[in-house]
C-alpha positions in Angstrom: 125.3 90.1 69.9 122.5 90.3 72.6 122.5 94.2 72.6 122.0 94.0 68.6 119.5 91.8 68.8 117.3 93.9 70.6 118.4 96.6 68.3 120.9 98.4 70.8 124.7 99.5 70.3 126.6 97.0 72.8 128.1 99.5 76.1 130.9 98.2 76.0 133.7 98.7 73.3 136.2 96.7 74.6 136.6 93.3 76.9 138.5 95.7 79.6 135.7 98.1 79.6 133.5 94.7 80.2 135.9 93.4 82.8 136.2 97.0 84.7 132.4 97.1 85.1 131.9 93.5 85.9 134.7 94.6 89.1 133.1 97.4 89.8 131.8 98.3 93.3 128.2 96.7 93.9 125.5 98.6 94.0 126.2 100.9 91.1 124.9 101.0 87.4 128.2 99.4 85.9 127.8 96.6 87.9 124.2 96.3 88.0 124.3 96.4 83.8 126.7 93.7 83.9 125.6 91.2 86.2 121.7 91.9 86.3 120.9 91.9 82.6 119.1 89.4 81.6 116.5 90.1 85.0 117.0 94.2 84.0 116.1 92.7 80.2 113.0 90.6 81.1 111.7 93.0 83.3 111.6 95.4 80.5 110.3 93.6 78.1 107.3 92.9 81.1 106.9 96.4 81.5 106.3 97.2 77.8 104.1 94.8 77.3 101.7 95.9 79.8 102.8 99.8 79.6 103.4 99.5 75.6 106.9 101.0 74.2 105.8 104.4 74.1 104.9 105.0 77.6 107.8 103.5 78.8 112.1 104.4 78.7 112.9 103.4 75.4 116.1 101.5 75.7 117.2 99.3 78.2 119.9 101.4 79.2 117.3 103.9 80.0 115.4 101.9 81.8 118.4 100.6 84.1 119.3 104.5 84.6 116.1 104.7 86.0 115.7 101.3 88.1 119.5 102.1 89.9 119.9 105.7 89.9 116.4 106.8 90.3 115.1 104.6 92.7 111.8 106.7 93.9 111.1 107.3 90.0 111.7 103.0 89.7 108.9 103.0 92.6 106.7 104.5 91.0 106.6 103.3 87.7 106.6 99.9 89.4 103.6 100.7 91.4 101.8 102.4 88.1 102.3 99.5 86.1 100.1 97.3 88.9 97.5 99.7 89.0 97.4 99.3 84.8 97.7 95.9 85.6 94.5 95.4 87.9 92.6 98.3 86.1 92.4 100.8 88.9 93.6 103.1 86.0 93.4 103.4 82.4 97.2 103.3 80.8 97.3 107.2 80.3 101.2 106.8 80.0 104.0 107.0 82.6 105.4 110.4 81.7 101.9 112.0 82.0 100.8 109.9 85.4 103.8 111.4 86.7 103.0 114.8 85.8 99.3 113.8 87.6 101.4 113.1 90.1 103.5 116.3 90.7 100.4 118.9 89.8 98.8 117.8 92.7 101.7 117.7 95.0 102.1 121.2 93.5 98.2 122.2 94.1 97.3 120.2 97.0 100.1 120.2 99.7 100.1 122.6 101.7 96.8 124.3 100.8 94.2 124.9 103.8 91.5 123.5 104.2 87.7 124.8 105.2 88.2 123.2 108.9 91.4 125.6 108.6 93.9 122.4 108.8 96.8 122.6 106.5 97.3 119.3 103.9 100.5 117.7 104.9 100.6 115.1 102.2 98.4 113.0 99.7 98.3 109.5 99.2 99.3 107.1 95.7 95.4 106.1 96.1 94.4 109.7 95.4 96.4 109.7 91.8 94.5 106.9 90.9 91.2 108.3 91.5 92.2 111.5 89.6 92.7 109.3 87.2 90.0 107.5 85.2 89.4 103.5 85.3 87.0 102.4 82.3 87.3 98.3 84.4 85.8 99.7 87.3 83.7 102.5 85.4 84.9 105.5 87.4 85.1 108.5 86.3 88.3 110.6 87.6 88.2 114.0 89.1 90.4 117.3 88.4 93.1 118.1 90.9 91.0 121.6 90.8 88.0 120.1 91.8 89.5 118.6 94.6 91.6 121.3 95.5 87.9 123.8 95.8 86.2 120.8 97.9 89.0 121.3 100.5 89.3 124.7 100.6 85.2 125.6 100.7 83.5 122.5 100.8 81.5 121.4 103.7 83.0 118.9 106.5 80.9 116.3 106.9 82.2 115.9 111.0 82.1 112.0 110.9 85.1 110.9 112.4 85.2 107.5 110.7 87.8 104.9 111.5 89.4 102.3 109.2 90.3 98.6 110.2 94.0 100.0 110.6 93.1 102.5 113.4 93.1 105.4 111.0 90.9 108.5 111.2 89.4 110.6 108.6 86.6 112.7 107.5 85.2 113.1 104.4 84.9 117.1 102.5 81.9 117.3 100.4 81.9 119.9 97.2 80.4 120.0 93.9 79.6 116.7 92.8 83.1 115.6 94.6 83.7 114.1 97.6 87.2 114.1 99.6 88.2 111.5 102.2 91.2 112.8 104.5 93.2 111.7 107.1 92.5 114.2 110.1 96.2 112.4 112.1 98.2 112.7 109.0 96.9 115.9 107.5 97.0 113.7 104.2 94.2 113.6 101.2 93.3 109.7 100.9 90.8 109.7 98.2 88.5 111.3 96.0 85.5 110.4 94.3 82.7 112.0 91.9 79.3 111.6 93.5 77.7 109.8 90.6 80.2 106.8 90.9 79.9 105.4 87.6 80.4 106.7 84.0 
């Protein structure tokens, strides 16, 4: 009755298929769908309403596949729906933040740069300044353009350091600037020199 209300077949056929997933070893989906779902229910229905139904799984089931079996995928959907939340990015859509997401791990890692240091990594801050924020009137910037800022933009040589101990410099290219982590070899941040649209 609860799976039809929200318009869903019910996964289970029979009480024994019920009772053999309510037994089954913690930890797993089964078990997880039978014990956690009203949380797994609420939780989606949060997650649409800030995300909207299209930019989300579209079942439930879906979304428990993803929250148990695809835990680093879970993550990150988690963490994209705070950023939509506190408007450090517009709600472009899951599927198409992840695919932000894996162009620049694709273009970015392992790329050197005009200091002839290799990029180890990027940071979750950098996807959000590729991506556009309308709240805080930034404009986002291509993974191209920041892939040509490392590779022939100038080093500024200002070793600047954080309140966490951390040490970076800052690449300057054409109308782009790129703050990196010179301990890490990661790309922190990115920003179009005219901040605001």
């Amino acid at each position: 009755m609860q799976q039809k209300k929200f318009g869903a077949d019910a996964p289970y056929k029979t009480l024994g298929a019920f009772r053999r997933a309510y037994r089954s070893e913690e930890g797993t989906l089964p078990y997880a769908k039978t014990h956690y779902y009203r949380r797994d229910n609420r939780l989606f229905e949060e997650y649409k309403a800030v995300l909207s139904a299209e930019k989300m799984p579209s079942t439930l089931a879906e979304f428990q596949q993803m929250e148990y079996n695809e835990g680093r995928r879970f993550d990150l959907l988690r963490q994209y729906k705070e950023s939509v939340e506190k408007g450090k990015v517009n709600n472009i859509g899951f599927y198409k933040f992840e695919a932000v997401l894996k162009e620049a791990n694709e273009k970015i890692i392992g790329i050197t740069t005009s200091t002839g240091v290799r990029v180890e990594g990027i940071s979750y801050h950098l996807i959000e300044r590729i991506i556009c924020s309308d709240k805080e009137k930034r404009l986002g910037v291509s993974v191209d353009r920041i892939v040509e800022t490392l590779i022939n933009g100038a080093c500024d040589n200002k070793i600047k350091v954080n309140d966490k101990g951390q040490r970076g410099v800052g690449f300057i290219g054409e109308g782009v600037f790129v703050s990196f982590n010179i301990d890490t070899k990661t790309v922190i941040q990115c920003r179009p020199m005219s901040r605001k649209k």
